[in-house]
LOPA-699881 format. One record per residue (C-alpha): residue number from 1; x, y, z; residue in one letter. Coordinates in pm, whole numbers. Example, Ala and Ser with C-alpha at 12.3 -4.5 7.8 and 13.67 -1.06 7.14 Angstrom:
<atoms>
(1 (1230 -450 780) 'A')
(2 (1367 -106 714) 'S')
</atoms>
This chain:
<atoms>
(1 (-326 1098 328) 'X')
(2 (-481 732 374) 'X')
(3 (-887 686 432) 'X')
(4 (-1014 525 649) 'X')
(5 (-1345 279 461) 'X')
(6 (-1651 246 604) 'X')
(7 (-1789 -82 598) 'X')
(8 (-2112 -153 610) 'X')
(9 (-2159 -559 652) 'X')
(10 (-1762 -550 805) 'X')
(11 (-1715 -543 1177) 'X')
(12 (-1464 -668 1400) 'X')
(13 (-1503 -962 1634) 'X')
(14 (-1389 -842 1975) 'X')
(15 (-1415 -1217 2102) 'X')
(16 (-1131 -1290 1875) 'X')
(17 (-776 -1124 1828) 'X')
(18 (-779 -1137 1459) 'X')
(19 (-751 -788 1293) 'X')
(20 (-938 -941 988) 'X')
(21 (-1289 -840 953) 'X')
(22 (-1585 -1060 976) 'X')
(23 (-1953 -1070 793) 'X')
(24 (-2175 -896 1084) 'X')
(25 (-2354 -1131 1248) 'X')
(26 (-2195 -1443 1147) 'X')
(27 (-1837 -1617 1229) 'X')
(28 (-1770 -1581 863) 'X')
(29 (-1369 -1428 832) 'X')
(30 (-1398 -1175 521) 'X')
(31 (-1103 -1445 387) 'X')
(32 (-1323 -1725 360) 'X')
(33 (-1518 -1566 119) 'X')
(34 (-1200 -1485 -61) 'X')
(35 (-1095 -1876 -32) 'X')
(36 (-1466 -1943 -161) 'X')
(37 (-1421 -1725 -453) 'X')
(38 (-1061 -1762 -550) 'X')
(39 (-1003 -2114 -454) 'X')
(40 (-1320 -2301 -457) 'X')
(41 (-1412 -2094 -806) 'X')
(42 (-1757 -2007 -675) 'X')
(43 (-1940 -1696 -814) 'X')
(44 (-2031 -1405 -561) 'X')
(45 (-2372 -1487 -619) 'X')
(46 (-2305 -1886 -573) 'X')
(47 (-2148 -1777 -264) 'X')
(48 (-2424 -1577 -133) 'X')
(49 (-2671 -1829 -149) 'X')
(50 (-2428 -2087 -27) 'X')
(51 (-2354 -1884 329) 'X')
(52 (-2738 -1724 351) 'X')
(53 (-2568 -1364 277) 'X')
(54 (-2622 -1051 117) 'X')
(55 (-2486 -1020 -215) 'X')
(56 (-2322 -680 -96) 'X')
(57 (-2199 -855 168) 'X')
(58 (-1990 -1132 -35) 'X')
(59 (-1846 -821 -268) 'X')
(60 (-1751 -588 36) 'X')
(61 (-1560 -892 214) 'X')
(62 (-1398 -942 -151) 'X')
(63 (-1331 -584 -160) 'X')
(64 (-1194 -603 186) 'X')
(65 (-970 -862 126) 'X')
(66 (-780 -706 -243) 'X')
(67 (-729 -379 27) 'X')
(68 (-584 -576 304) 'X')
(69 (-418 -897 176) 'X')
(70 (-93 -846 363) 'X')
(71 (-232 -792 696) 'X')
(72 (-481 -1083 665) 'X')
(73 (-131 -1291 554) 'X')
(74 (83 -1159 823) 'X')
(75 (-212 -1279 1061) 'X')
(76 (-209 -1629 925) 'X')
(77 (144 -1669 885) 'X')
(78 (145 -1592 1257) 'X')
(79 (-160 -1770 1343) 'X')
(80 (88 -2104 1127) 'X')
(81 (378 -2061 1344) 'X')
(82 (226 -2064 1699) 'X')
(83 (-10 -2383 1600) 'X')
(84 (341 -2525 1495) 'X')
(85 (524 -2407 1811) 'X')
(86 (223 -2583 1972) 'X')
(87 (287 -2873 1800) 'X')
(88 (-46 -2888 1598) 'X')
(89 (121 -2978 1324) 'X')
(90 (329 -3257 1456) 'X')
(91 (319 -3635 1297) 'X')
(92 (128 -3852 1550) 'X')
(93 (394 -4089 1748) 'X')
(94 (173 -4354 1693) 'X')
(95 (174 -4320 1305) 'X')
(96 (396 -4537 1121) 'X')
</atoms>
């Protein structure tokens, strides 16, 4: 039987149609603080200060992300291929 979590600085944005969880009160996609921690090497702490957040906050959106990787892929991947069908990826005719 699966759990559901309870999150307490996680919430949805209902203005967007991303199933990825965001930092409550704040555009901040629980992912970017993965890409902040994993990619830019920055410590939770480091990342904290650097967004104005919670401590808590950083490690439940870290949390977050280890428990839902795949979905929060599946939505980028999908998020990739419509900006490509929409030609947002497209050279510029003018560049040469």
């Amino acid at each position: 039987m699966e759990t559901q979590t309870t999150y307490v600085h996680l919430v949805p944005r209902p203005d967007k149609q991303s199933r990825e969880l965001f930092i409550q009160g704040t555009g901040v996609r629980a992912s970017t603080i993965w890409h902040d921690r994993y990619i830019s090497r920055m410590a939770p702490q480091q990342i904290a200060q650097n967004r104005e957040l919670p401590e808590a906050a950083v490690l439940e959106a870290l949390s977050y992300c280890q428990d839902y990787w795949d979905v929060i892929c599946a939505e980028k991947d999908s998020e990739r291929l419509w900006l490509e069908e929409q030609g947002f990826f497209a050279e510029s005719s003018r560049a040469q």
